[in-house]
C-alpha positions as CSV (number, residue, x, y, z in Angstrom):
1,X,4.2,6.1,12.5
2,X,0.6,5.7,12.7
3,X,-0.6,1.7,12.6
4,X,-2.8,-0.5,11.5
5,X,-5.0,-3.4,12.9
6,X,-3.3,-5.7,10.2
7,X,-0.7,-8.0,11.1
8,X,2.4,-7.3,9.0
9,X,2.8,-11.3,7.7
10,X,-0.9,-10.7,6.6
11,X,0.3,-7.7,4.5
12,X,3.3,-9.2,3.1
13,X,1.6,-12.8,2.4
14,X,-1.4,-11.4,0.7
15,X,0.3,-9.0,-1.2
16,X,3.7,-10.7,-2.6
17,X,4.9,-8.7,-5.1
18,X,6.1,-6.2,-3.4
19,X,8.7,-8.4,-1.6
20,X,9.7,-9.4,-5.3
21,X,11.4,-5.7,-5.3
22,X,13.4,-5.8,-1.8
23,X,17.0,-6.3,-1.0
24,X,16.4,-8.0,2.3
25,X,14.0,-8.6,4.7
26,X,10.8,-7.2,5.5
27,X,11.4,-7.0,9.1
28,X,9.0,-3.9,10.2
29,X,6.7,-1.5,8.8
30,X,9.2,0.9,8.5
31,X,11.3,-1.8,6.2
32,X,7.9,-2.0,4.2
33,X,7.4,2.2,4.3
34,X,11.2,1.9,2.8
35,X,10.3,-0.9,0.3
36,X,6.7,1.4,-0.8
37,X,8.7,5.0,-1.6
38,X,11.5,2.8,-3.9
39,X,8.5,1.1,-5.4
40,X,6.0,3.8,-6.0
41,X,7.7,5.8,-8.9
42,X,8.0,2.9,-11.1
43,X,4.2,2.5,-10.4
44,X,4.1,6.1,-11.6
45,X,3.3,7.5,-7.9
46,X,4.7,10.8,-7.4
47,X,6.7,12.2,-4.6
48,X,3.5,14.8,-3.8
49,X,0.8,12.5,-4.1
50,X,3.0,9.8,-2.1
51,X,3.6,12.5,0.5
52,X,0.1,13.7,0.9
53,X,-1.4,10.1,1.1
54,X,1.5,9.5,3.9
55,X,0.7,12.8,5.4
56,X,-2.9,11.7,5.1
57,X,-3.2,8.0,6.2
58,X,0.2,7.6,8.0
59,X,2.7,6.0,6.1
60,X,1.7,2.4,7.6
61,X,-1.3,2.8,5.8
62,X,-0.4,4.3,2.9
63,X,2.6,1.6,2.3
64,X,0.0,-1.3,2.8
65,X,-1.9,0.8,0.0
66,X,1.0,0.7,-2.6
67,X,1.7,-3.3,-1.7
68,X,-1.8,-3.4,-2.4
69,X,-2.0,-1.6,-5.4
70,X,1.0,-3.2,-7.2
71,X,-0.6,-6.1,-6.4
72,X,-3.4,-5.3,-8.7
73,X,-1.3,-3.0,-10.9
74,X,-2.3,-4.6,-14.3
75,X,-5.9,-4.0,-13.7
76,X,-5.2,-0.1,-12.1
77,X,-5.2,2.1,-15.3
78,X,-3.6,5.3,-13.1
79,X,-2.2,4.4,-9.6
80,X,-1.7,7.9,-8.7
81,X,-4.9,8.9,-9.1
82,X,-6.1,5.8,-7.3
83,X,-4.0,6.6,-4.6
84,X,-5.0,10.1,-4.8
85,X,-9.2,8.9,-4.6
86,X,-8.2,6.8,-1.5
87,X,-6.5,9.7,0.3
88,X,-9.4,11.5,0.3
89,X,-11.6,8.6,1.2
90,X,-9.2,8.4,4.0
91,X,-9.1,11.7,5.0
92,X,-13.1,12.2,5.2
93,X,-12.6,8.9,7.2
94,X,-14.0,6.3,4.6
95,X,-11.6,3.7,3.7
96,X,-9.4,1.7,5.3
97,X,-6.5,-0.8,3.9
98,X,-7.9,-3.4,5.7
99,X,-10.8,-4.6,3.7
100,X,-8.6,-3.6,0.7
101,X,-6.3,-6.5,1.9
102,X,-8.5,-9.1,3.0
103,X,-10.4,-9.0,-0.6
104,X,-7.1,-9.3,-1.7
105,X,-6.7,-12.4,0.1
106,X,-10.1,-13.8,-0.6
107,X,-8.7,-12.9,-4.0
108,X,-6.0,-15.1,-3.9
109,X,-7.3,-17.8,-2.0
110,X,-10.6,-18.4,-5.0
């Protein structure tokens, strides 16, 4: 699995709701890759768009995408085309979940 600069307690702090959907602990980004594929089909994700972002941005990234997502789910009219618009921003190398998650936390935190 490809990483990320963020630390996993930053992911799962700023972006809560996720957790609200797990059976356990969160004890690794492979729990929190787990935790993102069970989520994303109620968020209307599907398997090839899930794929191609994880095929894309590695699924580290692409499960901090869907935490963050959910997080903002109400306001998303069409998460898999979001999704779909940040995997190709990813692939020509122009996004990252990072600032996604820290405006998330600046977010919270107002």
């Amino acid at each position: 699995m490809r990483g990320t600069n963020l630390p996993s307690n930053l992911v799962l702090s700023t972006c809560p709701e996720i957790l609200t959907y797990a059976q356990g602990d969160i004890r690794s980004w492979h729990d929190l890759a787990r935790l993102a594929d069970i989520v994303r089909p109620m968020m209307g994700i599907t398997t090839d768009v899930w794929e191609t972002a994880m095929d894309t941005m590695g699924a580290i990234e692409a499960s901090i995408v869907i935490a963050a997502v959910l997080e903002r789910f109400s306001e998303i009219k069409n998460p898999g085309a979001y999704l779909r618009t940040l995997t190709i921003r990813s692939k020509e190398r122009h996004f990252s979940s990072s600032p996604m998650v820290m405006a998330l936390g600046r977010r919270t935190a107002a």
